[in-house]
C-alpha positions in Angstrom: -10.1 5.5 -23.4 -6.4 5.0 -23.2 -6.4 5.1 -19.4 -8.8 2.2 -19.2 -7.5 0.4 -21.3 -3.9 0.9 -19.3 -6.0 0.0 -15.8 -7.4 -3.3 -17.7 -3.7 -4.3 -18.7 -2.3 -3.7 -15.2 -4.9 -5.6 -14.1 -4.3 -8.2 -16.5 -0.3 -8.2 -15.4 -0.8 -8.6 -12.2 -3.2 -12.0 -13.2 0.0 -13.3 -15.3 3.3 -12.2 -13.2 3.5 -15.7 -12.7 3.9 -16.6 -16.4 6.0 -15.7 -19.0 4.9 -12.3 -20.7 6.7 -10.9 -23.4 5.4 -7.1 -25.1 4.2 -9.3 -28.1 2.0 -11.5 -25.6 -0.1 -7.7 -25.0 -0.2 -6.5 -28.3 -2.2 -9.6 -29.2 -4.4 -9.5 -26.0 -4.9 -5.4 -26.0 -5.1 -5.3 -30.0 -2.5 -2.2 -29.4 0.2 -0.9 -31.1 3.7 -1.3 -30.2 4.1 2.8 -30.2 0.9 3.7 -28.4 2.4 0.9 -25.8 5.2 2.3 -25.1 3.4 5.6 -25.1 1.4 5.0 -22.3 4.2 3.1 -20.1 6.0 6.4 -20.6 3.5 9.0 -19.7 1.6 7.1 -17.3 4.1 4.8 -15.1 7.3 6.4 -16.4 9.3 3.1 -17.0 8.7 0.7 -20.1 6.5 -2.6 -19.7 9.4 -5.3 -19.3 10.7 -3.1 -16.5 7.3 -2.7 -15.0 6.7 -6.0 -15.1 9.7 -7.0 -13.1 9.4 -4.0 -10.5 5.9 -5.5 -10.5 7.2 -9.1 -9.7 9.9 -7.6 -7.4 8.2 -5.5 -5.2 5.9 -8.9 -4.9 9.1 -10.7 -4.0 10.0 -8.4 -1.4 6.7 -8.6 0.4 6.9 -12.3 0.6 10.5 -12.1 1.8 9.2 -9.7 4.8 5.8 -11.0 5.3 5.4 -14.4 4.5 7.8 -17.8 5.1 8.0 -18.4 1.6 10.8 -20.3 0.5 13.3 -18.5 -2.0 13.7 -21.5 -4.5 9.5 -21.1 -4.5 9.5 -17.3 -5.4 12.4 -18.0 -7.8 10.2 -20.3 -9.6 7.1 -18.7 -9.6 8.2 -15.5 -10.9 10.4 -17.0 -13.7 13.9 -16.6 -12.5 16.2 -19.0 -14.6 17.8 -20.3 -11.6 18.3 -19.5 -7.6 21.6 -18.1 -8.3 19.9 -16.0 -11.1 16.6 -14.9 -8.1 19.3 -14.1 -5.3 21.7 -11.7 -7.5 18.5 -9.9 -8.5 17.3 -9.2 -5.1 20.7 -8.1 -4.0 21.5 -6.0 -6.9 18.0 -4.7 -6.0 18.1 -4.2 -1.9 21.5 -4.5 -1.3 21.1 -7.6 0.7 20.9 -11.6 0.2 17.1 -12.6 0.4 17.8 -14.4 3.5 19.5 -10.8 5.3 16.7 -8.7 3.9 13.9 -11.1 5.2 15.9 -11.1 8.5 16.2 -7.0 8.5 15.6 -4.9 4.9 13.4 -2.2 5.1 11.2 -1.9 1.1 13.0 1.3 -0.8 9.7 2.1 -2.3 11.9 4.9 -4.5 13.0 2.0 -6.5 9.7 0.6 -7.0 7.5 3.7 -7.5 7.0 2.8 -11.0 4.8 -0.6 -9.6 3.0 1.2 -6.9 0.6 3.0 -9.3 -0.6 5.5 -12.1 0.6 8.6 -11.8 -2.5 10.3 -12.5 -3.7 9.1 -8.4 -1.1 11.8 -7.0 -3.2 14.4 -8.3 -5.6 13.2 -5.7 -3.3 14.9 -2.8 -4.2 17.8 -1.4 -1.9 19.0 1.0 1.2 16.7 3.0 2.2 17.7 6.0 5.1 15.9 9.0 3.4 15.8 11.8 3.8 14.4 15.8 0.7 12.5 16.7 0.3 12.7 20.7 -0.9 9.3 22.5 -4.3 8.5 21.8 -6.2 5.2 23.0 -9.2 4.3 20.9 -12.2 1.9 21.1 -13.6 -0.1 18.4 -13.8 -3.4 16.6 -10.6 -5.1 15.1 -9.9 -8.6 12.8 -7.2 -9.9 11.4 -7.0 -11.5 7.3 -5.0 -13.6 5.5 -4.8 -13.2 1.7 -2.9 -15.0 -1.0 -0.3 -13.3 -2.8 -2.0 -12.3 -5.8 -4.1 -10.3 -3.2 -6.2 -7.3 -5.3 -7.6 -4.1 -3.4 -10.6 -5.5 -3.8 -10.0 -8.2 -1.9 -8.8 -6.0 0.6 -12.1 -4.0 1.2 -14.3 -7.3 0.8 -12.3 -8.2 4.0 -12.7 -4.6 5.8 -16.5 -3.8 4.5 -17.9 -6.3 7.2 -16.2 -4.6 10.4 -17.1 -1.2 8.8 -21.0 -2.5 8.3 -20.6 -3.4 12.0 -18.7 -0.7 13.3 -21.5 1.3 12.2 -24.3 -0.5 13.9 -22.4 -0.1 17.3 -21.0 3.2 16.7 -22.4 6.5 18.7 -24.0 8.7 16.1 -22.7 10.6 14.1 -18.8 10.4 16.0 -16.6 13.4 14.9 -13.7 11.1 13.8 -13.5 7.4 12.8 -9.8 5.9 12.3 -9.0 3.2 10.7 -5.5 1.4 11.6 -3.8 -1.1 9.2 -0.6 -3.1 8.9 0.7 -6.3 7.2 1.8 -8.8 10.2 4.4 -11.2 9.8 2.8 -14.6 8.8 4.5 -18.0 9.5 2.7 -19.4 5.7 2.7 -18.6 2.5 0.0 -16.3 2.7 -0.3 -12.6 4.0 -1.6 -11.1 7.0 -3.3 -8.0 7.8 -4.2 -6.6 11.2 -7.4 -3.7 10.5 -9.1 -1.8 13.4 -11.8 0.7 13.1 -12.7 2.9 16.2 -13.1 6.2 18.1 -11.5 7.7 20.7 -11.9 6.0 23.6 -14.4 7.3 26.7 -16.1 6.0 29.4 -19.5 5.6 27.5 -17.9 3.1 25.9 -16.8 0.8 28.7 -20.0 -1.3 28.2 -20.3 -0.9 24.9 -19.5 -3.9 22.1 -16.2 -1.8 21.6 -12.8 -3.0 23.1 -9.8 -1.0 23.6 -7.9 -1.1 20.2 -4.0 -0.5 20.2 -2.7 3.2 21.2 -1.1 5.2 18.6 1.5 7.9 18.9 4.3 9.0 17.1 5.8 10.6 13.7 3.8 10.7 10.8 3.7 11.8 7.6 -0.1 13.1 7.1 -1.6 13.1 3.6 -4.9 14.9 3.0 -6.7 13.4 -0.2 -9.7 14.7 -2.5 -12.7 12.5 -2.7 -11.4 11.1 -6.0 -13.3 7.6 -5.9 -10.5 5.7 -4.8 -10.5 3.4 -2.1 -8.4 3.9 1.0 -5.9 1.2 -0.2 -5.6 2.7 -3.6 -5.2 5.8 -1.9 -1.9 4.5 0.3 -0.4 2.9 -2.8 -1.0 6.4 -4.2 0.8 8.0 -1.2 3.5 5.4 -0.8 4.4 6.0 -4.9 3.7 10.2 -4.8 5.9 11.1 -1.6 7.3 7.6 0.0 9.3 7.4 -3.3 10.3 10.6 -4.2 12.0 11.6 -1.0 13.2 8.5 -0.1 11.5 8.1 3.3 11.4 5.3 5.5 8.9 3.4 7.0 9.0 3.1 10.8 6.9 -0.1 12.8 3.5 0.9 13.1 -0.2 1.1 11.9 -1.3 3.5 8.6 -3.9 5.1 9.6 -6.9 6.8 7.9 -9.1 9.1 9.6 -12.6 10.2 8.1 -15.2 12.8 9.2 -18.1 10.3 10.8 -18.1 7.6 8.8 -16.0 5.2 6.8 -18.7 6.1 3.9 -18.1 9.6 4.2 -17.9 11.7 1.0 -15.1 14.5 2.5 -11.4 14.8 2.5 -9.8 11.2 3.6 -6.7 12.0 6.0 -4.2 9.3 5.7 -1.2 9.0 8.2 1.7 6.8 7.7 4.6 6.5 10.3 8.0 7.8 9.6 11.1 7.8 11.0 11.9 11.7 11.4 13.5 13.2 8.3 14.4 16.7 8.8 14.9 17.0 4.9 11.5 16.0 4.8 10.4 18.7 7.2 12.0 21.5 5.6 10.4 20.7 2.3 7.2 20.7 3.3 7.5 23.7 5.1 9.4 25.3 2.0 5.7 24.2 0.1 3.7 26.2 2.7 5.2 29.3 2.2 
């Protein structure tokens, strides 16, 4: 009961970031107490509301700044800075870095936002982590590319990627013995956000005539997250990854696709394998293999 009612009120948030919202403002909509409010910030998220809410609103800022060409005066406004002076102190105090030098070359500290990437209770969903090097591989398949508005959901994420799955599996061989999925946000000259998504196979020669085309290579460091069918979806499941081990040991994000990879079918009910791409940490490695042992 109290977790869906805390989903419903992050939901809600995420409709109102734009407005004003004090802890008053969801005691009246929620009919909750003050107490089991706080509660649940505090076991589940680990931070109190007013500070979720602006990690919430920053970590939105910091997308636009990387992603979009959103004007600063426009974010500062829409997420209820007093003033520009007011927007560009937070973001600095924040990254480090003007708004103007960390939309030219900041890199998302995702330790400092953990608290808005997620409930805690999605980490349990992680079976095993792992560094790994990923050797070239070319695959074939069918690709698109999406633009969403900022208030994007992960719904409207999968509404965008169920088409090319539903088609993927028309054209696919059957029964392939891996599918990948590969995914990135893509600098966007607008206001809106863009997403790159590709679904294939590795590539062979039976598909040279087939409605598949070649689909960028992949190769590189990754960190490799093996989750439990837990009823998540696969963006769910990166926001889970990004908050369980992204955050805690402060790793950074290299350029290049996340990429999923599912036993025969994006429907498939086994173990999802996510792969993110990482810089090489040896910290990293030796605490993973610490876990193994």
């Amino acid at each position: 009961m109290k977790k869906h009612l805390l989903t419903d009120l992050l939901f809600w948030l995420d409709e109102h970031l734009e407005e004003k919202v004090t802890i008053d403002d969801v005691i009246t909509r929620f009919s909750v107490s003050r107490n089991l409010l706080r509660r649940m910030f505090k076991e589940e998220l680990g931070c109190t509301l007013p500070k979720y809410i602006m990690l919430r609103r920053m970590f939105r800022i910091l997308l636009a700044l990387k992603y979009t060409n959103t004007l600063c005066r426009d974010l500062c406004k829409k997420y209820q800075y007093p003033s520009l002076q007011a927007f560009c102190m937070a973001v600095k105090r924040f990254t480090g870095s003007s708004p103007l030098e960390f939309r030219a070359t900041g890199e998302i500290n995702f330790n400092r936002l953990k608290q808005a990437l997620g409930l805690l209770s999605h980490a349990s969903s992680v079976i095993s982590a792992d560094y790994v090097y990923f050797p070239p591989l070319q695959l074939a398949g069918l690709s698109t590319h999406y633009f969403l508005s900022p208030e994007w959901s992960v719904q409207d994420h999968d509404n965008q990627r169920d088409y090319l799955n539903e088609q993927f599996t028309q054209y696919a061989p059957r029964s392939p013995e891996k599918v990948f999925t590969l995914s990135r946000s893509v600098k966007a000259h607008s206001p809106l956000f863009q997403f790159e998504y590709h679904i294939g196979i590795p590539y062979s020669r039976e598909h040279e005539n087939a409605c598949f085309q070649p689909l960028p290579e992949i190769s590189g460091e990754y960190l490799q997250i093996t989750f439990l069918d837990s009823g998540m979806s696969v963006h769910e499941m990166t926001l889970a990854a990004y908050r369980h081990i992204f955050a805690e040991f402060y790793l950074t994000r290299r350029e290049g696709y996340d990429l999923g990879i599912v036993e025969s079918s994006p429907q498939s009910k086994s173990p999802f394998t996510l792969m993110i791409p990482v810089h090489y940490d040896a910290h990293l490695v030796a605490m993973l293999a610490s876990q193994r042992c």
